[in-house]
PDB file of N, H, CA, C and O in Angstrom:
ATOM      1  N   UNK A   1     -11.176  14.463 -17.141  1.00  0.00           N
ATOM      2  CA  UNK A   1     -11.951  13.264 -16.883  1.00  0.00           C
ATOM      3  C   UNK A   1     -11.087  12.047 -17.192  1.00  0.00           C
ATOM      4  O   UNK A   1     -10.432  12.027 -18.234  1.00  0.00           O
ATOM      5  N   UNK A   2     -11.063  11.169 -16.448  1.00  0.00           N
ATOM      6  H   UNK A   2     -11.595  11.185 -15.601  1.00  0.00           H
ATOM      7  CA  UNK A   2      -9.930   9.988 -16.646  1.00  0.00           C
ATOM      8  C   UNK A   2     -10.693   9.074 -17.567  1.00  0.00           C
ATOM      9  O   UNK A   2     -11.919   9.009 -17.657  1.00  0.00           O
ATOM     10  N   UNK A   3      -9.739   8.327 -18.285  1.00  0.00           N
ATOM     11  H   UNK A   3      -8.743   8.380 -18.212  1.00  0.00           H
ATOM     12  CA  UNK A   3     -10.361   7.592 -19.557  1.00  0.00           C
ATOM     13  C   UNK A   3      -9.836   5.861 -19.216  1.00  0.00           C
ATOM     14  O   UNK A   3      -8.849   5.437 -18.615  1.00  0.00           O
ATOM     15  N   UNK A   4     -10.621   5.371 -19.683  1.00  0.00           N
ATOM     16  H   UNK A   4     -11.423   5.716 -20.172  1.00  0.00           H
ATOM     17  CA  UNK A   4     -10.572   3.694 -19.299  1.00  0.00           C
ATOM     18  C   UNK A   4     -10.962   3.238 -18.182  1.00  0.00           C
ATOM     19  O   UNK A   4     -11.825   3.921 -17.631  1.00  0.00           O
ATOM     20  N   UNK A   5     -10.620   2.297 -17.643  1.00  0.00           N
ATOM     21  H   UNK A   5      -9.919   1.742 -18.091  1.00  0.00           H
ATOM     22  CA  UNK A   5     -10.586   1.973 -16.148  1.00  0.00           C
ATOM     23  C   UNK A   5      -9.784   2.344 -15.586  1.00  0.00           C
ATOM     24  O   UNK A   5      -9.699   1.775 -14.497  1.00  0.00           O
ATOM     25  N   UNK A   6      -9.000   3.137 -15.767  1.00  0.00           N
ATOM     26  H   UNK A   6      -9.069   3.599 -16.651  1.00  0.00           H
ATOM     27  CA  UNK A   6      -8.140   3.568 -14.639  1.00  0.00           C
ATOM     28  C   UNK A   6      -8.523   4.659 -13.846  1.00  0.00           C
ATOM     29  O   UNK A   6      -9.193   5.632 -14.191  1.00  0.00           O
ATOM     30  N   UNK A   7      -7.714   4.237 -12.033  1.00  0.00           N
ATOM     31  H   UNK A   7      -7.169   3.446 -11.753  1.00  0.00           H
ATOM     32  CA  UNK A   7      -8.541   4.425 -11.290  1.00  0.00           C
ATOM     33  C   UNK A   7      -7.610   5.796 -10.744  1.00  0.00           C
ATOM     34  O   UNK A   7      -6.387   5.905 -10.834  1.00  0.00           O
ATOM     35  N   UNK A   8      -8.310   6.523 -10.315  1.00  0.00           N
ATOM     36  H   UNK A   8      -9.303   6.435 -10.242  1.00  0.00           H
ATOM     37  CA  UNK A   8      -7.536   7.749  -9.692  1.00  0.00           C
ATOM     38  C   UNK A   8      -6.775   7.715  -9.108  1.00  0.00           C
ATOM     39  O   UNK A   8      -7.509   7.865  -8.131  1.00  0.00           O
ATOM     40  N   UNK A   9      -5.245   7.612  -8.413  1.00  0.00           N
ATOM     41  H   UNK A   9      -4.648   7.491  -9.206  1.00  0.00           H
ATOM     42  CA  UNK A   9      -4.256   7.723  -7.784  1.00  0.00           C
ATOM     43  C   UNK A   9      -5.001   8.032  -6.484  1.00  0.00           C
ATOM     44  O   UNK A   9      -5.718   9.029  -6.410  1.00  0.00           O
ATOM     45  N   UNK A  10      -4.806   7.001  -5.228  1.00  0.00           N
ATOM     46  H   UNK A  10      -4.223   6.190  -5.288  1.00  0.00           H
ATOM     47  CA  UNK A  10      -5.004   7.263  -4.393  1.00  0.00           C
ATOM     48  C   UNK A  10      -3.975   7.320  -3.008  1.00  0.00           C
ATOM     49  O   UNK A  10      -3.034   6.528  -2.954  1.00  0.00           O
ATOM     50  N   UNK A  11      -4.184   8.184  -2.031  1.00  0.00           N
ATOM     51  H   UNK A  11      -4.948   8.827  -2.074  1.00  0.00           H
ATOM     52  CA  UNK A  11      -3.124   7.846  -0.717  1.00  0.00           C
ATOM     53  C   UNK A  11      -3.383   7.619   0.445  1.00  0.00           C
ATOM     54  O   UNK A  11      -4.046   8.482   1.020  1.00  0.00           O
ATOM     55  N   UNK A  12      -2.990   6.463   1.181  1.00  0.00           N
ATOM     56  H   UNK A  12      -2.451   5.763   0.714  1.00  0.00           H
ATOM     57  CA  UNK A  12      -3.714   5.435   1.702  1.00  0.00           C
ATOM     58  C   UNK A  12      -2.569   6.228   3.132  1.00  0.00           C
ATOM     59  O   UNK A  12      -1.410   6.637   3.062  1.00  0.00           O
ATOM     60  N   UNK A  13      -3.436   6.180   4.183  1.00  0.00           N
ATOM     61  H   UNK A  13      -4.377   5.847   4.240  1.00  0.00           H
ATOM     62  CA  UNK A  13      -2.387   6.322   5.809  1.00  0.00           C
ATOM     63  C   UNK A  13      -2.488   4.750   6.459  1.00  0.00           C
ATOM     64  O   UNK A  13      -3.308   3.859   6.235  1.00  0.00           O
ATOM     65  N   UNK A  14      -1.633   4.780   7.109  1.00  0.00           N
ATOM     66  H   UNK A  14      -0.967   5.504   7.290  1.00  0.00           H
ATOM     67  CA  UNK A  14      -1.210   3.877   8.226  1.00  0.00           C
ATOM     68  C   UNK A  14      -2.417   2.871   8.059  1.00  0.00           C
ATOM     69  O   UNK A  14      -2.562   1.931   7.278  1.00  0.00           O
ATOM     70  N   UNK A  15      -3.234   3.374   9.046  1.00  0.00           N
ATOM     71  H   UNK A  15      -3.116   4.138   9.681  1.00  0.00           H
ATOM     72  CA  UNK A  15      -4.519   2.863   9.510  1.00  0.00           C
ATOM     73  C   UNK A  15      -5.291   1.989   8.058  1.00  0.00           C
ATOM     74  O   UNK A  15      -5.434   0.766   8.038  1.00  0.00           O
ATOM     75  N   UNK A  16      -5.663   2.801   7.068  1.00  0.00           N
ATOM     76  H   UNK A  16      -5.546   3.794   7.085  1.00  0.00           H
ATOM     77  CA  UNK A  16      -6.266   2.246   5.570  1.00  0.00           C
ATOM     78  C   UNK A  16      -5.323   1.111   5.434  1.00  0.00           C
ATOM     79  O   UNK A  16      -5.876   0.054   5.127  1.00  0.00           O
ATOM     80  N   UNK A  17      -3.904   1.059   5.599  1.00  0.00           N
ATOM     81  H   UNK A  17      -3.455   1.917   5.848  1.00  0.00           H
ATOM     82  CA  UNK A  17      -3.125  -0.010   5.215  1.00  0.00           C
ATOM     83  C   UNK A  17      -3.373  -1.182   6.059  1.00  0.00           C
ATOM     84  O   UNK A  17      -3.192  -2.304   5.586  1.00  0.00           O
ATOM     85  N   UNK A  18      -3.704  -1.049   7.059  1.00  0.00           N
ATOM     86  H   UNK A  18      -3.851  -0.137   7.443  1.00  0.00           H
ATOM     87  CA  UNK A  18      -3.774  -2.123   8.084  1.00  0.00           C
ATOM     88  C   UNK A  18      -4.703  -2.741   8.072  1.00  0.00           C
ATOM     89  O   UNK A  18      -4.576  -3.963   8.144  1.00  0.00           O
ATOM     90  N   UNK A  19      -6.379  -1.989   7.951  1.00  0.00           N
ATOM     91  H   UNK A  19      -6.483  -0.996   7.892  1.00  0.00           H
ATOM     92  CA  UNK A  19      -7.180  -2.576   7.815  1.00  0.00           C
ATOM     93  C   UNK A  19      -7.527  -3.126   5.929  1.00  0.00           C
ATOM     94  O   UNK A  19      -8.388  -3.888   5.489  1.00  0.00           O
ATOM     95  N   UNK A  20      -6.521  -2.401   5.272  1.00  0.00           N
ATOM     96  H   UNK A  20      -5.821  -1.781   5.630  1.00  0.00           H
ATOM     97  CA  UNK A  20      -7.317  -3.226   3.844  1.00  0.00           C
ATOM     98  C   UNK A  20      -6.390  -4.717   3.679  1.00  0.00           C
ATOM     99  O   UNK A  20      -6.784  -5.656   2.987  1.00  0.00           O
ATOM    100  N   UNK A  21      -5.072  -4.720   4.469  1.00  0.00           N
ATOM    101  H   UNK A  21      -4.752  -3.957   5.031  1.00  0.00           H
ATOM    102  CA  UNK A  21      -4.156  -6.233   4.387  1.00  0.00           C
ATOM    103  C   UNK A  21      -5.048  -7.076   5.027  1.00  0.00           C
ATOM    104  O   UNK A  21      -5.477  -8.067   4.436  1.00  0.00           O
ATOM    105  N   UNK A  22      -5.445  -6.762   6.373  1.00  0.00           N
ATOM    106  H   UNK A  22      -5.097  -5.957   6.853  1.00  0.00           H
ATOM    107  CA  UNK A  22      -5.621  -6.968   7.464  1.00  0.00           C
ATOM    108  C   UNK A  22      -4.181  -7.857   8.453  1.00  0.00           C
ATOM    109  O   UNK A  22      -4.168  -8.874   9.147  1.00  0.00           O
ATOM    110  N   UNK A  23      -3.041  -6.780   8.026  1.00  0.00           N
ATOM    111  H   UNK A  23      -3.053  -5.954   7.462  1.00  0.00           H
ATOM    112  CA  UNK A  23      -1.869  -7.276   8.583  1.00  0.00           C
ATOM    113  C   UNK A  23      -1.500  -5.869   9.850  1.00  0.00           C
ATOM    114  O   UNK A  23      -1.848  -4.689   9.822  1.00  0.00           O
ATOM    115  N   UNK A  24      -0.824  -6.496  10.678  1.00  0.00           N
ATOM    116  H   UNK A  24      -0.541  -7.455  10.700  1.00  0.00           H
ATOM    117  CA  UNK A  24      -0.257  -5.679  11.339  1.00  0.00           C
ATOM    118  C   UNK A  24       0.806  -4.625  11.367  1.00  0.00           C
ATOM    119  O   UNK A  24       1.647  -4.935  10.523  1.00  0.00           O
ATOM    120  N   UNK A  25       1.147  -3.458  12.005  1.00  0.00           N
ATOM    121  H   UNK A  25       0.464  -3.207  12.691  1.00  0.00           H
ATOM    122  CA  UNK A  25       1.836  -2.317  12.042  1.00  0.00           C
ATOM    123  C   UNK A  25       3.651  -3.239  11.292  1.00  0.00           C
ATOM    124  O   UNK A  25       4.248  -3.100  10.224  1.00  0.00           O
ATOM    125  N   UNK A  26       3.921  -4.097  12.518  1.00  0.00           N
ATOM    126  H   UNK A  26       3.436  -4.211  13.386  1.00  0.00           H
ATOM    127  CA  UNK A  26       4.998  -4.369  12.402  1.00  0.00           C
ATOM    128  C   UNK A  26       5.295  -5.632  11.202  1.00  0.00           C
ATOM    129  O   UNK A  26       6.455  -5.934  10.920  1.00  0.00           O
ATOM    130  N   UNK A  27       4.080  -6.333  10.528  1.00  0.00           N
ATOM    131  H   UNK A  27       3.138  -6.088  10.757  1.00  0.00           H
ATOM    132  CA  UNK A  27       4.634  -7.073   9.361  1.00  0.00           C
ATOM    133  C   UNK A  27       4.853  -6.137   8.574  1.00  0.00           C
ATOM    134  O   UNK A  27       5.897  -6.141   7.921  1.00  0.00           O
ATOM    135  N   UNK A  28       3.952  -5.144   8.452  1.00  0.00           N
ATOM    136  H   UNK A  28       3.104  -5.142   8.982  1.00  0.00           H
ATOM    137  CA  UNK A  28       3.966  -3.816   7.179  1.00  0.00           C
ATOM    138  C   UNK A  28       5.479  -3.438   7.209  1.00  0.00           C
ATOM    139  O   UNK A  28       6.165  -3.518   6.190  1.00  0.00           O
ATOM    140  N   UNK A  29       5.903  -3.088   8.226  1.00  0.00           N
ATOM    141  H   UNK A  29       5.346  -3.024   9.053  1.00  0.00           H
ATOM    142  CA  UNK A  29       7.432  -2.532   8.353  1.00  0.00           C
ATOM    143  C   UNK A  29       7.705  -3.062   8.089  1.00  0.00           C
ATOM    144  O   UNK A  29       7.559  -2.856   6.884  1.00  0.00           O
ATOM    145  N   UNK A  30       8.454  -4.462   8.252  1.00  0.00           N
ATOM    146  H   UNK A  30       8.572  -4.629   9.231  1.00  0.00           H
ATOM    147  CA  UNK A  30       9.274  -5.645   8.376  1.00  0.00           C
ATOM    148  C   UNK A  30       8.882  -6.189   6.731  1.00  0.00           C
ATOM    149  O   UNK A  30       9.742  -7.020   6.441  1.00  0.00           O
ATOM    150  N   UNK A  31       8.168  -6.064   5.886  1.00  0.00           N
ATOM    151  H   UNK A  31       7.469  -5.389   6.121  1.00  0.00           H
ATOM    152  CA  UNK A  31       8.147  -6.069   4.939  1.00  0.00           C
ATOM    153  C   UNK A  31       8.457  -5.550   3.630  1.00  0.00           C
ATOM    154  O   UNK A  31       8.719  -6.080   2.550  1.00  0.00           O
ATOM    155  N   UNK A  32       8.318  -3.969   4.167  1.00  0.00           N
ATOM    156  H   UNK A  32       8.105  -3.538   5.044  1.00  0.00           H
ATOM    157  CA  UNK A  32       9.204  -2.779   3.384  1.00  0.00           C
ATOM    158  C   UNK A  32      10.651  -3.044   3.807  1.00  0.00           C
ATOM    159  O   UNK A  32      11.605  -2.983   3.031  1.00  0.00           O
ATOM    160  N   UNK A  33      10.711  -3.289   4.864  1.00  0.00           N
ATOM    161  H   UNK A  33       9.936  -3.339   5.494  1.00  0.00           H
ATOM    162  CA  UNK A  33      12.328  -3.309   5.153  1.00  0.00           C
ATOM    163  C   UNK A  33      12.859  -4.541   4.092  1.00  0.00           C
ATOM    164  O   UNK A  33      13.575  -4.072   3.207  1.00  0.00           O
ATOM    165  N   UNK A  34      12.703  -5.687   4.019  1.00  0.00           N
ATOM    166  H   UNK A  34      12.122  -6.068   4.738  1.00  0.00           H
ATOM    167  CA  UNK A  34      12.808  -6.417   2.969  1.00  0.00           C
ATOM    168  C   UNK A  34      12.859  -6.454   1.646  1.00  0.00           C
ATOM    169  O   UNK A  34      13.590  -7.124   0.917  1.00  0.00           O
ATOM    170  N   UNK A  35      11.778  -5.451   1.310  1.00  0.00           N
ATOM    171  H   UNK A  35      11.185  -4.907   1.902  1.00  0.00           H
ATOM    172  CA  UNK A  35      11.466  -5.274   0.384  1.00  0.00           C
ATOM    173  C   UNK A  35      10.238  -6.203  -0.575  1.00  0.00           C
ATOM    174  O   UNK A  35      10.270  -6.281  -1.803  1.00  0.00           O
ATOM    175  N   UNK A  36       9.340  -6.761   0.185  1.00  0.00           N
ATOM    176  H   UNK A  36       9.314  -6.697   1.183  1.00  0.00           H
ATOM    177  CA  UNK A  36       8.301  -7.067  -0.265  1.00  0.00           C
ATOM    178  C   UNK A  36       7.099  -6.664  -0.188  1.00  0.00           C
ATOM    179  O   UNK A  36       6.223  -7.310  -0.763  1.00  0.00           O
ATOM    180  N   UNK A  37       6.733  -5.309   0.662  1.00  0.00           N
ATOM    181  H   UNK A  37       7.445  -4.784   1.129  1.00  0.00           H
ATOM    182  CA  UNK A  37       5.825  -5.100   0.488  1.00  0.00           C
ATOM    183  C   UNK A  37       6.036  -3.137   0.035  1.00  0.00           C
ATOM    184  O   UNK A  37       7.050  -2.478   0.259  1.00  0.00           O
ATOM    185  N   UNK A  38       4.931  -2.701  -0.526  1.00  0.00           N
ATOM    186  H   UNK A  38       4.107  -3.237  -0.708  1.00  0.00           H
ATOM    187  CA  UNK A  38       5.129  -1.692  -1.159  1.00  0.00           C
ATOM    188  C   UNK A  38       5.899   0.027  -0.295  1.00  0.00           C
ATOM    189  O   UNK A  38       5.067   0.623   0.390  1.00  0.00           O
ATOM    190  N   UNK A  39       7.012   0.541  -0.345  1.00  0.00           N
ATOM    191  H   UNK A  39       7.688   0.058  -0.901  1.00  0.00           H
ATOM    192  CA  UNK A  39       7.215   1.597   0.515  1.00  0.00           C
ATOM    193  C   UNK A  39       6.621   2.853   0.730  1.00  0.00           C
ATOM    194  O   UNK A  39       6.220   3.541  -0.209  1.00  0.00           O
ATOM    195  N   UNK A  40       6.548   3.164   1.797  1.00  0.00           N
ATOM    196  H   UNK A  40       6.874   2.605   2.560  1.00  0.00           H
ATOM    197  CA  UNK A  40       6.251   4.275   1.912  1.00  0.00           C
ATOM    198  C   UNK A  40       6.567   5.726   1.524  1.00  0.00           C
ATOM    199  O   UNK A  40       7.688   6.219   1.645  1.00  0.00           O
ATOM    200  N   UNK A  41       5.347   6.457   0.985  1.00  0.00           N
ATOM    201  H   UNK A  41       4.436   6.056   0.887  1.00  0.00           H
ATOM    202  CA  UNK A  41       6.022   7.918   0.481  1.00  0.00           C
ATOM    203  C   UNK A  41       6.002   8.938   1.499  1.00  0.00           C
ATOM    204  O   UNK A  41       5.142   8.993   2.378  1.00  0.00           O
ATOM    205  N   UNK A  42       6.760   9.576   1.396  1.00  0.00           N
ATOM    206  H   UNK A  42       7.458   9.531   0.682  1.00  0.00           H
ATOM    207  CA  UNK A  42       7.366  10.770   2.423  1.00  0.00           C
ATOM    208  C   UNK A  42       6.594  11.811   1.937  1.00  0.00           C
ATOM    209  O   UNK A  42       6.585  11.995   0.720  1.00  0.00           O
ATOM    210  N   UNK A  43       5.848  12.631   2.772  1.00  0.00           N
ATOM    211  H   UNK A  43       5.855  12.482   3.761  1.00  0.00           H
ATOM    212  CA  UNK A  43       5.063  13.770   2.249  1.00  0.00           C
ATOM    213  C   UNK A  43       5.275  14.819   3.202  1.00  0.00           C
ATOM    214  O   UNK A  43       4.348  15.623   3.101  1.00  0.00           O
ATOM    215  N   UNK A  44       5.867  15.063   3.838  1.00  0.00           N
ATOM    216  H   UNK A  44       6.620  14.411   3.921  1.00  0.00           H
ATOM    217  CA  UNK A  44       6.910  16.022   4.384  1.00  0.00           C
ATOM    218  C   UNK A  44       6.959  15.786   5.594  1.00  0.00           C
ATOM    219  O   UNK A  44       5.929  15.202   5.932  1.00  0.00           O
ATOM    220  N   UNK A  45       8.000  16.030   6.854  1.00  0.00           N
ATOM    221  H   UNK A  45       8.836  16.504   6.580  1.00  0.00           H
ATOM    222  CA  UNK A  45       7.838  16.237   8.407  1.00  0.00           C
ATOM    223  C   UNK A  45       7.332  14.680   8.686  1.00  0.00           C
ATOM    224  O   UNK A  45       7.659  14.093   7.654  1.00  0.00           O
ATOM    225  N   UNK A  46       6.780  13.848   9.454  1.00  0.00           N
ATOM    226  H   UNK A  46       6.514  14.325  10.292  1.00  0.00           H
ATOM    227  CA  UNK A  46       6.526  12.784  10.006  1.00  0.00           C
ATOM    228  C   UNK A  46       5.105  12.184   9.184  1.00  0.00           C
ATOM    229  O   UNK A  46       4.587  11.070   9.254  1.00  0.00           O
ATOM    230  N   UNK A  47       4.793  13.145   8.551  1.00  0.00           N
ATOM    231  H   UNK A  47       5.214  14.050   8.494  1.00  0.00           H
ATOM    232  CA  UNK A  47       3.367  12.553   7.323  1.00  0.00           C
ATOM    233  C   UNK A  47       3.847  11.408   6.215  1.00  0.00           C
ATOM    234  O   UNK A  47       4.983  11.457   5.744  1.00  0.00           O
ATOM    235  N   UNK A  48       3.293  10.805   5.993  1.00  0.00           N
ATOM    236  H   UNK A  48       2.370  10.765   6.376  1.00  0.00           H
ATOM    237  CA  UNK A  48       3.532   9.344   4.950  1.00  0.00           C
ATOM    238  C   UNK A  48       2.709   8.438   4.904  1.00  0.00           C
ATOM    239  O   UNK A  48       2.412   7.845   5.942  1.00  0.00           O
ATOM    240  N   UNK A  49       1.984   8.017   3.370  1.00  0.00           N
ATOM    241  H   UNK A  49       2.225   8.499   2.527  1.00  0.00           H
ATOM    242  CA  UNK A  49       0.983   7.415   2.687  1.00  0.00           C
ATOM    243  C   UNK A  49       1.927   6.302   1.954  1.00  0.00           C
ATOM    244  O   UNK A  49       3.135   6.089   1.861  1.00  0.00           O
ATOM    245  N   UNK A  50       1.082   5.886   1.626  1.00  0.00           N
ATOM    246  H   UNK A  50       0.099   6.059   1.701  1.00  0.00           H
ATOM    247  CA  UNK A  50       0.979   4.556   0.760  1.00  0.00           C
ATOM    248  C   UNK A  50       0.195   4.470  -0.596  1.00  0.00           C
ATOM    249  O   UNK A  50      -1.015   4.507  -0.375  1.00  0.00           O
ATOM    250  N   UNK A  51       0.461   4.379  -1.763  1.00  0.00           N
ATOM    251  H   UNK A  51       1.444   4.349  -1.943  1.00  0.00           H
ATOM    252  CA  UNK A  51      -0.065   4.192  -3.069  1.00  0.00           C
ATOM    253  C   UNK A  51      -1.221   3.258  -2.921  1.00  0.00           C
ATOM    254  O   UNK A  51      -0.928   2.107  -2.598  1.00  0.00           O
ATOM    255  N   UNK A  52      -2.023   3.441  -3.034  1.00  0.00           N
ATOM    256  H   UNK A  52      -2.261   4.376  -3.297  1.00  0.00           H
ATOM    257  CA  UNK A  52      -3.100   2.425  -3.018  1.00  0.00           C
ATOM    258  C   UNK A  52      -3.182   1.878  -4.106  1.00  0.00           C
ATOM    259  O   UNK A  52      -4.091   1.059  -4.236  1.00  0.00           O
ATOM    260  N   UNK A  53      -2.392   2.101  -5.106  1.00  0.00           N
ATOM    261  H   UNK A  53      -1.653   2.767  -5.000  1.00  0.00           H
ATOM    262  CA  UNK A  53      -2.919   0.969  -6.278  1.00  0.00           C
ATOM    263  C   UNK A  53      -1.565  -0.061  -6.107  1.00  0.00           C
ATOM    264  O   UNK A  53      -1.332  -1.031  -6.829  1.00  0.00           O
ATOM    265  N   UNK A  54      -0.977   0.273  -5.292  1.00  0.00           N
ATOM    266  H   UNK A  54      -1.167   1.061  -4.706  1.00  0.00           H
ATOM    267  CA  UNK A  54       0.548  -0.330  -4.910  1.00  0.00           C
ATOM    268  C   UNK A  54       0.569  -1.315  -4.038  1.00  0.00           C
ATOM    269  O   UNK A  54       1.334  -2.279  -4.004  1.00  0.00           O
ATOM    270  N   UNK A  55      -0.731  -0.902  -2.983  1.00  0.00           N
ATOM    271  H   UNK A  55      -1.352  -0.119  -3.010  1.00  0.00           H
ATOM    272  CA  UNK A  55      -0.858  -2.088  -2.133  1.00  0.00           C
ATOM    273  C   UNK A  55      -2.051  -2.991  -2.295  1.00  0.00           C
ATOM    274  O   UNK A  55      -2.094  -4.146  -1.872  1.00  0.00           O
ATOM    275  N   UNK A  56      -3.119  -2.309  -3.008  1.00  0.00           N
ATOM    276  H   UNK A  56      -3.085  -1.371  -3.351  1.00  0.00           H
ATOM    277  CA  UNK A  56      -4.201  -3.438  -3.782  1.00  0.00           C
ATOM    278  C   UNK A  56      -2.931  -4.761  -5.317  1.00  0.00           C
ATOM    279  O   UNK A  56      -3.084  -5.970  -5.490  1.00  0.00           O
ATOM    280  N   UNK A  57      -2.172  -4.082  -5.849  1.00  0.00           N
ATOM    281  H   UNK A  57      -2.048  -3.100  -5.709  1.00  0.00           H
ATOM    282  CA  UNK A  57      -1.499  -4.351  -6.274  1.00  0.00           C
ATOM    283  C   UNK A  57      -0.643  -6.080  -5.923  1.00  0.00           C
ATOM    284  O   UNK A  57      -0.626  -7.128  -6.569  1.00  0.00           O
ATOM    285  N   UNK A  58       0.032  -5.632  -4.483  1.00  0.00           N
ATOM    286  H   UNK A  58       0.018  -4.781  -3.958  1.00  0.00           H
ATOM    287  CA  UNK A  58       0.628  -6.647  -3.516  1.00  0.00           C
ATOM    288  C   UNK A  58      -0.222  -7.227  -3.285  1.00  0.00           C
ATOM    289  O   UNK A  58       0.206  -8.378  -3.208  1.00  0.00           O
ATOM    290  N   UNK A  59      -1.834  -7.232  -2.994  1.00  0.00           N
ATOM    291  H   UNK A  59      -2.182  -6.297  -3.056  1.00  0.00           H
ATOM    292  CA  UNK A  59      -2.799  -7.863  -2.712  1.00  0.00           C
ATOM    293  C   UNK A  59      -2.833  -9.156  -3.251  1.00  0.00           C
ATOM    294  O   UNK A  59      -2.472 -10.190  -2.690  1.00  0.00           O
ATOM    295  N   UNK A  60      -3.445  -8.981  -4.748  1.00  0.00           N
ATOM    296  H   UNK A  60      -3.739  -8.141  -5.203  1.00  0.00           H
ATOM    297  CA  UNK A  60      -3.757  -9.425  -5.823  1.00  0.00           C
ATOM    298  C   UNK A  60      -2.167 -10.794  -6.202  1.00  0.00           C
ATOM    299  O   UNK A  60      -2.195 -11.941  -6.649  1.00  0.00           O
ATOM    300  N   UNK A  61      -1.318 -10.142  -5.870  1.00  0.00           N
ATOM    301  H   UNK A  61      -1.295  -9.210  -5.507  1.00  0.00           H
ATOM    302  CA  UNK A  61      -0.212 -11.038  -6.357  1.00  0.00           C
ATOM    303  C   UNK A  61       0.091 -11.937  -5.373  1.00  0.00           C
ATOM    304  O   UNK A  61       0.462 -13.064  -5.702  1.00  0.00           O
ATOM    305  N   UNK A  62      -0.039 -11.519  -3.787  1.00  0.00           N
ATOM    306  H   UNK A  62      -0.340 -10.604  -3.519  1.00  0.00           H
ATOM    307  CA  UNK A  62      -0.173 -12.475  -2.322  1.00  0.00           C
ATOM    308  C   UNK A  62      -1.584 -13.618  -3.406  1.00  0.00           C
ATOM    309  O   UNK A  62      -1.181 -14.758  -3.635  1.00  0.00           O
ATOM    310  N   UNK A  63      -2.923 -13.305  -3.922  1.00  0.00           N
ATOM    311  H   UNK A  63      -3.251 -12.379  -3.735  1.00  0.00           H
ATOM    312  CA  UNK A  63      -3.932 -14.110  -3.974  1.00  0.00           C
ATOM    313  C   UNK A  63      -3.482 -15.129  -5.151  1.00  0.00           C
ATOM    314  O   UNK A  63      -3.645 -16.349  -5.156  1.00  0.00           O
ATOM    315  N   UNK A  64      -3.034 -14.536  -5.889  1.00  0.00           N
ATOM    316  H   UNK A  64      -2.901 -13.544  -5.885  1.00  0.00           H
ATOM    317  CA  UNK A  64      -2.550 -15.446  -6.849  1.00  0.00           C
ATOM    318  C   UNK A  64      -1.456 -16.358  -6.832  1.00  0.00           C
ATOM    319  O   UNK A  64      -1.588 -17.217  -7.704  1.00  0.00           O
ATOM    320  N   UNK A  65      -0.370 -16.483  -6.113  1.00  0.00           N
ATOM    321  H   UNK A  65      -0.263 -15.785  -5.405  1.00  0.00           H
ATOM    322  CA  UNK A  65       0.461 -16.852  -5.884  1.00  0.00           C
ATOM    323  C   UNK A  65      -0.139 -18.128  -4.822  1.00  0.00           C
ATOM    324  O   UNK A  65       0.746 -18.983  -4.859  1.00  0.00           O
ATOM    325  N   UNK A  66      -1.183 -18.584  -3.960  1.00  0.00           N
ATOM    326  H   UNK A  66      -1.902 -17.889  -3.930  1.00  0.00           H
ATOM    327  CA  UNK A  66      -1.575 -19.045  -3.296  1.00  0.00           C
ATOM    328  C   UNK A  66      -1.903 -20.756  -4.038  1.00  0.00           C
ATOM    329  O   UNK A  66      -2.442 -21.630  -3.359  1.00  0.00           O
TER     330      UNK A  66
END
């Protein structure tokens, strides 16, 4: 049973990423490529997620920074 607020490790596809930024396919890329927005994990063969506490994370720091 997890203790505190912390939230379960979650893994986010393509699609979840797009609609929780509400940014597009190619800023998402063009952002990892840079290195500002969070990278993608390799989960074998052409499959690959995204940390969701990684990109709520980037969220939060885009809102504050404003």
């Amino acid at each position: 049973m997890p203790s505190g607020n912390r939230a379960q490790p979650r893994f986010l596809r393509l699609a979840e990423v797009l609609e929780m930024t509400g940014m597009g396919k190619t800023f998402i890329y063009a952002r990892m490529k840079d290195g500002t927005f969070p990278k993608q994990i390799q989960l074998g063969g052409k499959s690959v997620v995204w940390s969701e506490q990684e990109v709520i994370k980037w969220m939060e720091d885009r809102m504050a920074s404003r």
